[in-house]
C-alpha positions as protocol buffer text, in pm:
chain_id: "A"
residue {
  index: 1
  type: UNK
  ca { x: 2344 y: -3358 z: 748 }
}
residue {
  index: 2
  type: UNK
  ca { x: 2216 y: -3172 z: 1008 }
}
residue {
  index: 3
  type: UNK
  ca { x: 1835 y: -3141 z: 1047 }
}
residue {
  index: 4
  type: UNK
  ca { x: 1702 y: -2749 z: 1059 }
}
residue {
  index: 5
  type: UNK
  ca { x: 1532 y: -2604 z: 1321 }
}
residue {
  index: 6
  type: UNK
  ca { x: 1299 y: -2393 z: 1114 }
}
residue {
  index: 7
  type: UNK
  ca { x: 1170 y: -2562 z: 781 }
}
residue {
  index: 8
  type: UNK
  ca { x: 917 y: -2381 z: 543 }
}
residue {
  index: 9
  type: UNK
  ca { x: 817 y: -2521 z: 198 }
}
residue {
  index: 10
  type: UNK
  ca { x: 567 y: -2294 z: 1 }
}
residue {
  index: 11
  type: UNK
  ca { x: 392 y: -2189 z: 304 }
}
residue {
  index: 12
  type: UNK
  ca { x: 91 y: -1939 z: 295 }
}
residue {
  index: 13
  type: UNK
  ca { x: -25 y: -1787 z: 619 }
}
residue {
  index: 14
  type: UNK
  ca { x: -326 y: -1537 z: 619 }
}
residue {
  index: 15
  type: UNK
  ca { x: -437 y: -1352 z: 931 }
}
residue {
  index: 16
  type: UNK
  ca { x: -699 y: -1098 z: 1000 }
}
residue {
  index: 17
  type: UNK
  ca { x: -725 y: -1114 z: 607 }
}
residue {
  index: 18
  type: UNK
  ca { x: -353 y: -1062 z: 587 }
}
residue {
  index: 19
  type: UNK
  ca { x: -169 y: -1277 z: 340 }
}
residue {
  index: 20
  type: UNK
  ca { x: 199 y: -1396 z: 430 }
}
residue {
  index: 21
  type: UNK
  ca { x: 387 y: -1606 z: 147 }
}
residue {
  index: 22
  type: UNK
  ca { x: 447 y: -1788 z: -53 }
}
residue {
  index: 23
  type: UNK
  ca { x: 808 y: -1855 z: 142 }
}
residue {
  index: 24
  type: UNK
  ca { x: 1026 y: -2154 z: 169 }
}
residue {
  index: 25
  type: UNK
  ca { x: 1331 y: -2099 z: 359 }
}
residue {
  index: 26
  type: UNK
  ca { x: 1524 y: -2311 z: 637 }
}
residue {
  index: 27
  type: UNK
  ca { x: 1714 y: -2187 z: 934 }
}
residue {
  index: 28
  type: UNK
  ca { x: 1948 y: -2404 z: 1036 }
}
residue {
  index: 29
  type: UNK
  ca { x: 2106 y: -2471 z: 1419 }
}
residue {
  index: 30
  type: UNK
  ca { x: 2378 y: -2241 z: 1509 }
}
residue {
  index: 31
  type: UNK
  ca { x: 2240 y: -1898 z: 1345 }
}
residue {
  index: 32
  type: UNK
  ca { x: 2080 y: -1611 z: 1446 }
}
residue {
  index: 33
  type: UNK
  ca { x: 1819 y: -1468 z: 1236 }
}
residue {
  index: 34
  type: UNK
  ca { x: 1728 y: -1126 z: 1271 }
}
residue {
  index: 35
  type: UNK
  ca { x: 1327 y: -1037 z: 1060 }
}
residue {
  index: 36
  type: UNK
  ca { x: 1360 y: -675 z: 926 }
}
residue {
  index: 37
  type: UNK
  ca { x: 1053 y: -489 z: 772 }
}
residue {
  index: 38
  type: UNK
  ca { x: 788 y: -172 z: 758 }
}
residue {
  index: 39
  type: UNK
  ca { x: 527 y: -183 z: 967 }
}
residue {
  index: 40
  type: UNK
  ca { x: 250 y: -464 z: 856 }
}
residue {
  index: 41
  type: UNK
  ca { x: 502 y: -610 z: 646 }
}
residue {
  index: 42
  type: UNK
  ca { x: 377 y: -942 z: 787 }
}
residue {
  index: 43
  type: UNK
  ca { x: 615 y: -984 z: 1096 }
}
residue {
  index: 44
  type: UNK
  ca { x: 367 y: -1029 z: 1330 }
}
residue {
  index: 45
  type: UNK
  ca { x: 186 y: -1280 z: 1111 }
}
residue {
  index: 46
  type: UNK
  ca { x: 520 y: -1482 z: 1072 }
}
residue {
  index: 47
  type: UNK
  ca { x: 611 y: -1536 z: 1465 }
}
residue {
  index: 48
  type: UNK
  ca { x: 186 y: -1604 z: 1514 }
}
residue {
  index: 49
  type: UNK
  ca { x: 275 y: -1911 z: 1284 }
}
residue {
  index: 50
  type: UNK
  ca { x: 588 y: -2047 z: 1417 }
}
residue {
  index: 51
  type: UNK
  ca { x: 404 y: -2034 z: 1737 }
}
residue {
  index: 52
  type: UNK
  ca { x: 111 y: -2203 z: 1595 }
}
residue {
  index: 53
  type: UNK
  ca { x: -134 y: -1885 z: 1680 }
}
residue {
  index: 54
  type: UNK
  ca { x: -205 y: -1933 z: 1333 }
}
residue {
  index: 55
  type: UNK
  ca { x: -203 y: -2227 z: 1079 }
}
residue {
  index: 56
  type: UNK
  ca { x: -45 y: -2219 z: 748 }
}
residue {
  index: 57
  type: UNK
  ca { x: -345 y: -2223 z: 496 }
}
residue {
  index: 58
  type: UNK
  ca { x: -100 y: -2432 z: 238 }
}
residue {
  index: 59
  type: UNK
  ca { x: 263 y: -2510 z: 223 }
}
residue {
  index: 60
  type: UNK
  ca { x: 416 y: -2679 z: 498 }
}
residue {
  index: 61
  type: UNK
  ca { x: 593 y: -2515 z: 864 }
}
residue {
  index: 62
  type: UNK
  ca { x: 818 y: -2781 z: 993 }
}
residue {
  index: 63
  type: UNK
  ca { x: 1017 y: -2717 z: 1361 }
}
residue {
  index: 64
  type: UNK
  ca { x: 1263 y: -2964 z: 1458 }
}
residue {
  index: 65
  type: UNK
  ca { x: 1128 y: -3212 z: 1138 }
}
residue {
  index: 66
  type: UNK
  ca { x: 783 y: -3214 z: 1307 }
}
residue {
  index: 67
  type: UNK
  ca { x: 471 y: -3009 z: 1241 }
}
residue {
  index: 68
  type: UNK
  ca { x: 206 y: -2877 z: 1542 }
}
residue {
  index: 69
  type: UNK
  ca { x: -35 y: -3075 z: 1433 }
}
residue {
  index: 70
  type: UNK
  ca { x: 132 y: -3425 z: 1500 }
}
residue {
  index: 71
  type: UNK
  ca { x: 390 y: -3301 z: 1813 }
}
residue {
  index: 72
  type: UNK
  ca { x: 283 y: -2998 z: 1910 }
}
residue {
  index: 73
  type: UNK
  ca { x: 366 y: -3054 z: 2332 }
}
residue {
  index: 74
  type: UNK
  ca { x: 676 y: -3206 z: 2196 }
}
residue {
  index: 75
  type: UNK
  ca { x: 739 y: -2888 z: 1992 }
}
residue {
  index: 76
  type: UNK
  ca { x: 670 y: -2591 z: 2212 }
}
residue {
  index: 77
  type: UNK
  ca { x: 906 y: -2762 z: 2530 }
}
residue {
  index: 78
  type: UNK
  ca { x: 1194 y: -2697 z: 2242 }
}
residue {
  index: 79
  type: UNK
  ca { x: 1096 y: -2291 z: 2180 }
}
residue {
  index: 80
  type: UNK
  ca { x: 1168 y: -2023 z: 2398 }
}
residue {
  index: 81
  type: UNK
  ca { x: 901 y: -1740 z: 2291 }
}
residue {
  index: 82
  type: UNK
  ca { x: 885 y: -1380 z: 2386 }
}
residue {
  index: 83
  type: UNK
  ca { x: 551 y: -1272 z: 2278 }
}
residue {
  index: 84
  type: UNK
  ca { x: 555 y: -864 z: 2131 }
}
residue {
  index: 85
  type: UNK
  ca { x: 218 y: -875 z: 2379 }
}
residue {
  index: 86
  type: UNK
  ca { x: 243 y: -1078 z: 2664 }
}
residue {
  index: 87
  type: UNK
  ca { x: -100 y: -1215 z: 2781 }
}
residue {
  index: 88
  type: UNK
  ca { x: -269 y: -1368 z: 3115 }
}
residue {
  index: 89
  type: UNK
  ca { x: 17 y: -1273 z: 3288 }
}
residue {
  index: 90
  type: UNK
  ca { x: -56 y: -945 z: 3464 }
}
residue {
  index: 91
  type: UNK
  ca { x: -144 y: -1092 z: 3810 }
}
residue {
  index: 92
  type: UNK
  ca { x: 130 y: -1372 z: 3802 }
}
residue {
  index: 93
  type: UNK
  ca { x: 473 y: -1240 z: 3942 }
}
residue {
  index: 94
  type: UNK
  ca { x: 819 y: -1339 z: 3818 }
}
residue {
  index: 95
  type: UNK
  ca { x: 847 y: -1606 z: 4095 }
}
residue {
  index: 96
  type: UNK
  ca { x: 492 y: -1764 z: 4021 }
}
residue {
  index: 97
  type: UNK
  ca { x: 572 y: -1715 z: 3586 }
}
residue {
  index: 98
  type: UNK
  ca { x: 878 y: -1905 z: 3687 }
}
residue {
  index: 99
  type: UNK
  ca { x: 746 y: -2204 z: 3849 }
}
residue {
  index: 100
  type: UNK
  ca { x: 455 y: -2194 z: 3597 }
}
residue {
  index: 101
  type: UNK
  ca { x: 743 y: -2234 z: 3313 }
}
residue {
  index: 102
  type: UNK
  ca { x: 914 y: -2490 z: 3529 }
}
residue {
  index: 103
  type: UNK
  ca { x: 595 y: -2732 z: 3439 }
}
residue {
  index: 104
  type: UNK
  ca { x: 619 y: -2711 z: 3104 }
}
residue {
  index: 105
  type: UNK
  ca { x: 976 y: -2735 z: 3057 }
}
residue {
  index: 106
  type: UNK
  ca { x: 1162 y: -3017 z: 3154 }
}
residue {
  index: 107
  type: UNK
  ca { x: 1478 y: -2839 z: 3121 }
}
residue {
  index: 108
  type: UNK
  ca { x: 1398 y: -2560 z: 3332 }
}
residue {
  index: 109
  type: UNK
  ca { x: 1697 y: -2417 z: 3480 }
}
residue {
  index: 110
  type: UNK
  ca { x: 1579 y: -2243 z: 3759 }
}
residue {
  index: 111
  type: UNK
  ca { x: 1963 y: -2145 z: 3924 }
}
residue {
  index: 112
  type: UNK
  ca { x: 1938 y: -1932 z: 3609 }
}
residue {
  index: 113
  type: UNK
  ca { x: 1622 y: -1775 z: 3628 }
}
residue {
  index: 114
  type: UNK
  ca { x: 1739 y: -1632 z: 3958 }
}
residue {
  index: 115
  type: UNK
  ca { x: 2061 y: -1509 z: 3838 }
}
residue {
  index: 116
  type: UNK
  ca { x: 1839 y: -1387 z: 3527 }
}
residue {
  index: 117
  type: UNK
  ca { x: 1585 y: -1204 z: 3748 }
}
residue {
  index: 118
  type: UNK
  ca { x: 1897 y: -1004 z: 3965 }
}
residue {
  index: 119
  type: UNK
  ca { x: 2069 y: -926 z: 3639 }
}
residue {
  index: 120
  type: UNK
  ca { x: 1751 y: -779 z: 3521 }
}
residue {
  index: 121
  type: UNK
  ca { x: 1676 y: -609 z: 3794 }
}
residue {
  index: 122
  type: UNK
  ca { x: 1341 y: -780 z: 3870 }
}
residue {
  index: 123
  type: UNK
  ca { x: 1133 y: -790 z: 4188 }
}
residue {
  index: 124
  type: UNK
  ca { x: 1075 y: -1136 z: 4204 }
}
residue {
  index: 125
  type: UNK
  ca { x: 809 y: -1092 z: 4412 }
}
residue {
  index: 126
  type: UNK
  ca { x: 645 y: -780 z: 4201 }
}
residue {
  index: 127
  type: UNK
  ca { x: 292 y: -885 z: 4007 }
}
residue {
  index: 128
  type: UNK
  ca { x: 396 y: -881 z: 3618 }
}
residue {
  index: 129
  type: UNK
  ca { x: 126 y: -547 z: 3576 }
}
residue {
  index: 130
  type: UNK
  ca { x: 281 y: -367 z: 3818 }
}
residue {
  index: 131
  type: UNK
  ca { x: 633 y: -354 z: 3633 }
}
residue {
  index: 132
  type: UNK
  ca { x: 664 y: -107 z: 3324 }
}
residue {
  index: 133
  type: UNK
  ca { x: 666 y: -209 z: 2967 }
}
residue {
  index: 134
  type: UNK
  ca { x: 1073 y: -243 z: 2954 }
}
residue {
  index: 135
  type: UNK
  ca { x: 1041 y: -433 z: 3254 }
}
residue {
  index: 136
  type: UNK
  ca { x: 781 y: -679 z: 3150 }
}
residue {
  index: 137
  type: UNK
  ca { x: 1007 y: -677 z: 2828 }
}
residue {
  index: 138
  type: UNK
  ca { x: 1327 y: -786 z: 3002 }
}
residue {
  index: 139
  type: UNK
  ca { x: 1127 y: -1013 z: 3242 }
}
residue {
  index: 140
  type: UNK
  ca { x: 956 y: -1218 z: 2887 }
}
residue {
  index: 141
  type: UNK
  ca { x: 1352 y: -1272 z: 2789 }
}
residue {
  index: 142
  type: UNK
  ca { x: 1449 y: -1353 z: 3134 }
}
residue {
  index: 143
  type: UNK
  ca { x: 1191 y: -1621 z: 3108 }
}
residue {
  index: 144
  type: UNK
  ca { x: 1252 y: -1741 z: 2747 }
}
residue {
  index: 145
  type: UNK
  ca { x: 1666 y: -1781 z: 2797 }
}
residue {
  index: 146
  type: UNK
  ca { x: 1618 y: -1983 z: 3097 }
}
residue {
  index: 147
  type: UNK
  ca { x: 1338 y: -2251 z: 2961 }
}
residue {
  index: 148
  type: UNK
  ca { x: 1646 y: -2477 z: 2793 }
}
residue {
  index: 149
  type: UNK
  ca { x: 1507 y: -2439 z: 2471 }
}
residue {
  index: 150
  type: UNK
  ca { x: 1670 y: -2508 z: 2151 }
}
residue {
  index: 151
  type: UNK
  ca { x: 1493 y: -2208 z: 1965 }
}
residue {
  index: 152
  type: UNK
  ca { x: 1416 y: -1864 z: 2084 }
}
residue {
  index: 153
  type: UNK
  ca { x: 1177 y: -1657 z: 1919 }
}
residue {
  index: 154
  type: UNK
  ca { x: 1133 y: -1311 z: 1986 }
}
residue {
  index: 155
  type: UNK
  ca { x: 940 y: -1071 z: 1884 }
}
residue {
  index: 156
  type: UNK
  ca { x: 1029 y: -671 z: 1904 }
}
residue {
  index: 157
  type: UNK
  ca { x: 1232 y: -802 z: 2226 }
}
residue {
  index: 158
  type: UNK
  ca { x: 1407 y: -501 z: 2292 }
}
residue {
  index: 159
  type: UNK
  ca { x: 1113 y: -256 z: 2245 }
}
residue {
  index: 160
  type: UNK
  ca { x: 1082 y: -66 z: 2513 }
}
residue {
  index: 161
  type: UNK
  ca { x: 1368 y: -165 z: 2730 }
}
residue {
  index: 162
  type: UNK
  ca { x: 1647 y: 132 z: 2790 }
}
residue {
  index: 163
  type: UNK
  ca { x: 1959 y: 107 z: 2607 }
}
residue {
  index: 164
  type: UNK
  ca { x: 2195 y: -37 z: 2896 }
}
residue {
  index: 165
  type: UNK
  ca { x: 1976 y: -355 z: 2946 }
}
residue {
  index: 166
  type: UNK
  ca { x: 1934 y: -392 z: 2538 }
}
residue {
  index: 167
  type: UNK
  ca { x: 2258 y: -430 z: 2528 }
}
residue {
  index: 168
  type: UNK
  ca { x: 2264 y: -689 z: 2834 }
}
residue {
  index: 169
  type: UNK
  ca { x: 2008 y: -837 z: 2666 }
}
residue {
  index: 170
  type: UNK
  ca { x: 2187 y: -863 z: 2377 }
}
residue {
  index: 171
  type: UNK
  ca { x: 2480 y: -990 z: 2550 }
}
residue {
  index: 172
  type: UNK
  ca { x: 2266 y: -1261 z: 2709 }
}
residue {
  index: 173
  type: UNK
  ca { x: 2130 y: -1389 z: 2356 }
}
residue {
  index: 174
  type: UNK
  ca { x: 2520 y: -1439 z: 2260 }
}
residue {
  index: 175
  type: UNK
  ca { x: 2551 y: -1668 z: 2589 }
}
residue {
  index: 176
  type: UNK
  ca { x: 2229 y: -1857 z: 2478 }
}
residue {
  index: 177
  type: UNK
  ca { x: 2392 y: -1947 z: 2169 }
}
residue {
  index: 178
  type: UNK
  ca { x: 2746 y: -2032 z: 2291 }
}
residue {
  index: 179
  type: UNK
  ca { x: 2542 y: -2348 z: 2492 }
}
residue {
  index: 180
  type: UNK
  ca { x: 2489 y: -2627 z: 2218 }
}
residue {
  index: 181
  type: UNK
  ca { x: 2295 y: -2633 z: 1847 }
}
residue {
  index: 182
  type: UNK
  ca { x: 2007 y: -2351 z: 1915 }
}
residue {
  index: 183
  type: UNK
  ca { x: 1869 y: -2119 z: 1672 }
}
residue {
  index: 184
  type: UNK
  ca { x: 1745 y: -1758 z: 1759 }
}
residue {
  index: 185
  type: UNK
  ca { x: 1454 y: -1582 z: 1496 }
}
residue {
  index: 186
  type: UNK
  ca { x: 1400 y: -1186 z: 1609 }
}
residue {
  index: 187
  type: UNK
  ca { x: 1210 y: -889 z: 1474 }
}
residue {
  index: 188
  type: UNK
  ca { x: 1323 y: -570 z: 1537 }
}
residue {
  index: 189
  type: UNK
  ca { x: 1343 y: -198 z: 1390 }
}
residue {
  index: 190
  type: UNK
  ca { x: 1670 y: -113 z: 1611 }
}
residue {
  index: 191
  type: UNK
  ca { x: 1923 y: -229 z: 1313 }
}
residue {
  index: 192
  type: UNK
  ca { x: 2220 y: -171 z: 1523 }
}
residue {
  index: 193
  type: UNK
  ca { x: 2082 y: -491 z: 1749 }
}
residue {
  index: 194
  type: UNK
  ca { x: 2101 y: -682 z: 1381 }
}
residue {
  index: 195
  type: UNK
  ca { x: 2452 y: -554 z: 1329 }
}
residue {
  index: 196
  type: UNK
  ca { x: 2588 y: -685 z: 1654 }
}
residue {
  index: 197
  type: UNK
  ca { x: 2460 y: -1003 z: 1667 }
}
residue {
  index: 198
  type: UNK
  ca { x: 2244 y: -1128 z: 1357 }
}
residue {
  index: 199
  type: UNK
  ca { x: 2421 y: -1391 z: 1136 }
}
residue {
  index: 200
  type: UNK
  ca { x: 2133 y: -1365 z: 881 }
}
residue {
  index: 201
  type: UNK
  ca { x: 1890 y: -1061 z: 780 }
}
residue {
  index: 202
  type: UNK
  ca { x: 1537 y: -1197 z: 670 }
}
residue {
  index: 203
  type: UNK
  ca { x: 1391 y: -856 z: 523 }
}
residue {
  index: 204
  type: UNK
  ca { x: 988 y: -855 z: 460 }
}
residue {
  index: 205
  type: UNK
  ca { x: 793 y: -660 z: 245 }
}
residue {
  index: 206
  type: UNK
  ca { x: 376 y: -657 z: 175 }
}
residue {
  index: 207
  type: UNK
  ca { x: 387 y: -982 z: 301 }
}
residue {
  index: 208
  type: UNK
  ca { x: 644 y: -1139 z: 82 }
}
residue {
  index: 209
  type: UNK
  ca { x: 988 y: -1185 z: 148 }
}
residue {
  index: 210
  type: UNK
  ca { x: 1293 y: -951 z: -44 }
}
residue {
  index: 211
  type: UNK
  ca { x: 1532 y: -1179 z: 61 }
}
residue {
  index: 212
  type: UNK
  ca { x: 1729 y: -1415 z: 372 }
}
residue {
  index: 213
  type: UNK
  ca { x: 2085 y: -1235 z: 314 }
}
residue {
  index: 214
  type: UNK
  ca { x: 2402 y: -1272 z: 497 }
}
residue {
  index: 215
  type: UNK
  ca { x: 2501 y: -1015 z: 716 }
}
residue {
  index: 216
  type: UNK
  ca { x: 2875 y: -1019 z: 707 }
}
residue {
  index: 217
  type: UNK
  ca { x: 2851 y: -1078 z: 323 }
}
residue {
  index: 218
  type: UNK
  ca { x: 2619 y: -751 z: 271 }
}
residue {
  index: 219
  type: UNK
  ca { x: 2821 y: -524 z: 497 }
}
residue {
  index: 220
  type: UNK
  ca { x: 3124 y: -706 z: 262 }
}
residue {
  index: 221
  type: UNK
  ca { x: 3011 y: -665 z: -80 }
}
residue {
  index: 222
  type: UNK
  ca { x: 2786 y: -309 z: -53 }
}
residue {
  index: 223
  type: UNK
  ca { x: 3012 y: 9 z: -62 }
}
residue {
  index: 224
  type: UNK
  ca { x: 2962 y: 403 z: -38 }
}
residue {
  index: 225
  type: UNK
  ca { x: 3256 y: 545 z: -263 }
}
residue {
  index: 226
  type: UNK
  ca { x: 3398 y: 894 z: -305 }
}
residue {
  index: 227
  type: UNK
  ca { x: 3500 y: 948 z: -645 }
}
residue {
  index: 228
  type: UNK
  ca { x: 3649 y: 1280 z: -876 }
}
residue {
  index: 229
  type: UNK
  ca { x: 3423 y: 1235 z: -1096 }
}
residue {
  index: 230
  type: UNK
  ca { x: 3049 y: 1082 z: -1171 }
}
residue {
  index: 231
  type: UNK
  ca { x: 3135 y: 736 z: -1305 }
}
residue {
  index: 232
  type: UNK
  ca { x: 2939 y: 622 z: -1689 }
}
residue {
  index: 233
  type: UNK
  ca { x: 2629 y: 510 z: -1684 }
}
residue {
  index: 234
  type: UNK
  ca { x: 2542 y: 175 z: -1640 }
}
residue {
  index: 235
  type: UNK
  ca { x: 2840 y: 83 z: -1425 }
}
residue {
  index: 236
  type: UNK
  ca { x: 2812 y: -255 z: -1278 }
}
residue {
  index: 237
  type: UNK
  ca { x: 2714 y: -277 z: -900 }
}
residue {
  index: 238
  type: UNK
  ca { x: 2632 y: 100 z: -891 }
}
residue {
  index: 239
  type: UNK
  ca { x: 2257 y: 139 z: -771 }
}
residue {
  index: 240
  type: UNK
  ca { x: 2287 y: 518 z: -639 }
}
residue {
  index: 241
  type: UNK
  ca { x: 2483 y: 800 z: -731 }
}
residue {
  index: 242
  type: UNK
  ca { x: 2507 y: 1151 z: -546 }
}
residue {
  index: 243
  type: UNK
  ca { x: 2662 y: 1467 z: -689 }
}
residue {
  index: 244
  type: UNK
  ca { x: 2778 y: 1727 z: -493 }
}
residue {
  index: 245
  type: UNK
  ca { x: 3219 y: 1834 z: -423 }
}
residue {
  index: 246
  type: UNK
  ca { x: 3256 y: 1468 z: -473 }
}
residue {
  index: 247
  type: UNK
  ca { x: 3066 y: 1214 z: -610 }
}
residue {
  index: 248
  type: UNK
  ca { x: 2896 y: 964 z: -394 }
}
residue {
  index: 249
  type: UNK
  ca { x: 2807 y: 665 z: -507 }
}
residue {
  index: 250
  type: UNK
  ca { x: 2680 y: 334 z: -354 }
}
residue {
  index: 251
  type: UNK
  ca { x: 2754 y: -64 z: -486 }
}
residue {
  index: 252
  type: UNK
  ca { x: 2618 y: -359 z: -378 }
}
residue {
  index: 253
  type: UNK
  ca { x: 2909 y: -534 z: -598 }
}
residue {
  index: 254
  type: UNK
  ca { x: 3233 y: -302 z: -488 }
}
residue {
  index: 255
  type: UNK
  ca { x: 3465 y: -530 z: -709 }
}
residue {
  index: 256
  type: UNK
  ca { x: 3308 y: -533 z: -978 }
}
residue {
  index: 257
  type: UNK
  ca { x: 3257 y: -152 z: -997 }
}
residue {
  index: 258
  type: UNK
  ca { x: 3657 y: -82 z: -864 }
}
residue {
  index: 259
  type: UNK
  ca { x: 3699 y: -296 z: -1180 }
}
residue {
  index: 260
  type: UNK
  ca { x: 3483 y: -73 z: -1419 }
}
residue {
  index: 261
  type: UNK
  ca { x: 3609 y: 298 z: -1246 }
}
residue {
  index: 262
  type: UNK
  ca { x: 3973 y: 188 z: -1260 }
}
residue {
  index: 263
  type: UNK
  ca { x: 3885 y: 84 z: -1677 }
}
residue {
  index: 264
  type: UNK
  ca { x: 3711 y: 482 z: -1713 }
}
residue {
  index: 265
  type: UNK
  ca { x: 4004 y: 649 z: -1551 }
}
residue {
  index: 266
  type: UNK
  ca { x: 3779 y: 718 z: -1245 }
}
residue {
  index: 267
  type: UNK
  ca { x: 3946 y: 778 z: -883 }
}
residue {
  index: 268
  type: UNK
  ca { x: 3829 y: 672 z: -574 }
}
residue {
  index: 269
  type: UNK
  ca { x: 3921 y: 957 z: -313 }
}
residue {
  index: 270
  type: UNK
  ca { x: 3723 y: 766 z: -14 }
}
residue {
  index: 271
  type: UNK
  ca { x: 3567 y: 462 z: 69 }
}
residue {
  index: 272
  type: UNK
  ca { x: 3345 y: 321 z: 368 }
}
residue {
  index: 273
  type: UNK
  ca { x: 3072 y: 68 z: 473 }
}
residue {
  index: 274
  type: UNK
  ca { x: 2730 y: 235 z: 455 }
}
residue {
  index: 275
  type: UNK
  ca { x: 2486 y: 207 z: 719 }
}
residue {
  index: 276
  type: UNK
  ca { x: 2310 y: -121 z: 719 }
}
residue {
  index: 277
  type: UNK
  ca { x: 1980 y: 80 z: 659 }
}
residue {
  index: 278
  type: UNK
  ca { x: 2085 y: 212 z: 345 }
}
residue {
  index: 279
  type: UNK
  ca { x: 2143 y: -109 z: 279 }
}
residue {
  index: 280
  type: UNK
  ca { x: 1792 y: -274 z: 333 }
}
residue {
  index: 281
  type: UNK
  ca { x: 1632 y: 47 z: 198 }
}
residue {
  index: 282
  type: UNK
  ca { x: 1747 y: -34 z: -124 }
}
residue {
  index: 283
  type: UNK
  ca { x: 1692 y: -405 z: -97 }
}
residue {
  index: 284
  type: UNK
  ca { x: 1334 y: -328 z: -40 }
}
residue {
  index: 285
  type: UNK
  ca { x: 1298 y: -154 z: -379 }
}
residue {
  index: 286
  type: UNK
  ca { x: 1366 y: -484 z: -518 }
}
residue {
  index: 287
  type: UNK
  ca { x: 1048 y: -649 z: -601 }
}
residue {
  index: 288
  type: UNK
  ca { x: 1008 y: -974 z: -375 }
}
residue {
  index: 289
  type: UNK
  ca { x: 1092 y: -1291 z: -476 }
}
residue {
  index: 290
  type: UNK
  ca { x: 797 y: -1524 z: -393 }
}
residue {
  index: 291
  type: UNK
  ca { x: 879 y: -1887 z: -278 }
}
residue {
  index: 292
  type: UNK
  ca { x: 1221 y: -1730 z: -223 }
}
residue {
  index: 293
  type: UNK
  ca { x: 1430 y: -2026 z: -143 }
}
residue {
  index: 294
  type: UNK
  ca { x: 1709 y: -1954 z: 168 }
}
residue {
  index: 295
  type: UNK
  ca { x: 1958 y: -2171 z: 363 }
}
């Protein structure tokens, strides 16, 4: 069975006074991860403990079967990080951050770095506070894809950083997981970077998590239908329903409300995916599930 990358069993995290958890959840090699919430929905607080900027008050964290306090040189040479605030690096360049990196990492691929830095468009030779925030951006991920980790955690990664390199960026994060069992955990508020490459959605709410949900399988089983007429109430799957020429109305079980329309003599004129915003919106009116238990 293979061991996951990211383990969590019960864990509470508080910072600044802010309470994270109860959550047990694993992610497992070969997914990417994408965490979705409002603002102070305890993102921040989440990535602070997987990089061990904050302890879990109870509960256990577990990366790669170990915890920080027992392995924790052994643990960060596996993780790739790209902080949302980069820190003590403003008079370092990329050439300097790079051999700096190259100490800590045994595998350090600097051939990469190079490539990584001309893709970018870096000045290898430019101090780190002299580039602007979507450069220092793209410059954190150049550094985090070419450490050899097994994990990359990033946090707002793309904030910041014009829509051509995002989706480089993007595109780069694929290639990172095409090389051998790695894992990749990202926040973000740009859902169309979750569409194209999440395998997972972990959506946050007042410090609790909604849910760990399947991309594909959301985008699968939620539907926005057209119909000639407003369907009974109490149909199953239907959480929304708009009137105006035709009635709209969105499922988060299409079958099962196809099954019920066709039974009530109910056409469907039109039918599409809705936006994978709508989506989460309405998850998040769904009161948390604490200890919520994902794979």
């Amino acid at each position: 069975m293979t061991q996951p990358i990211i383990q969590m069993t019960d864990m509470v995290a508080r910072r600044d006074g802010f309470r994270f958890g109860p959550v047990t959840l694993e992610v497992e090699p070969g997914y990417v991860v994408a965490i979705v919430g409002p603002n102070g929905s305890g993102k921040s607080t989440l990535f602070h403990t997987l990089t061990d900027l904050v302890r879990p008050e109870s509960g256990e964290l577990r990366l790669f079967g170990a915890t920080y306090d027992v392995d924790e040189l052994a643990i960060r040479r596996r993780i790739g990080f790209v902080p949302e605030r980069s820190v003590g690096m403003d008079r370092m360049t990329g050439r300097s951050l790079g051999e700096f990196a190259a100490h800590w990492y045994p595998g350090w691929e600097a051939a990469h770095y190079r490539d990584l830095l001309k893709a970018m468009e870096i000045d290898p030779d430019a101090r780190f506070e002299t580039l602007s925030k979507g450069l220092q951006r793209r410059l954190a991920s150049a550094i985090a894809l070419a450490t050899g980790a097994e994990l990359l955690l990033a946090d707002e990664p793309m904030d910041a950083v014009d829509p051509f390199f995002s989706e480089h960026i993007l595109d780069l994060y694929s290639e990172f997981m095409a090389e051998g069992d790695r894992a990749i955990v990202f926040s973000t508020h740009a859902l169309d970077d979750v569409r194209r490459i999440a395998d997972y959605v972990l959506l946050v709410n007042n410090g609790a998590v909604v849910g760990m949900f399947e991309k594909d399988a959301l985008l699968e089983q939620w539907q926005v239908l057209w119909l000639d007429a407003a369907p009974i109430p109490g149909t199953p799957g239907v959480v929304r329903i708009g009137h105006g020429a035709m009635t709209r109305v969105l499922t988060r079980d299409v079958e099962a409300t196809r099954s019920s329309l066709a039974v009530q003599g109910r056409s469907v004129v039109r039918a599409a995916t809705p936006e994978l915003n709508e989506i989460l919106g309405e998850l998040l009116q769904t009161p948390a599930r604490e200890g919520a238990a994902v794979n």
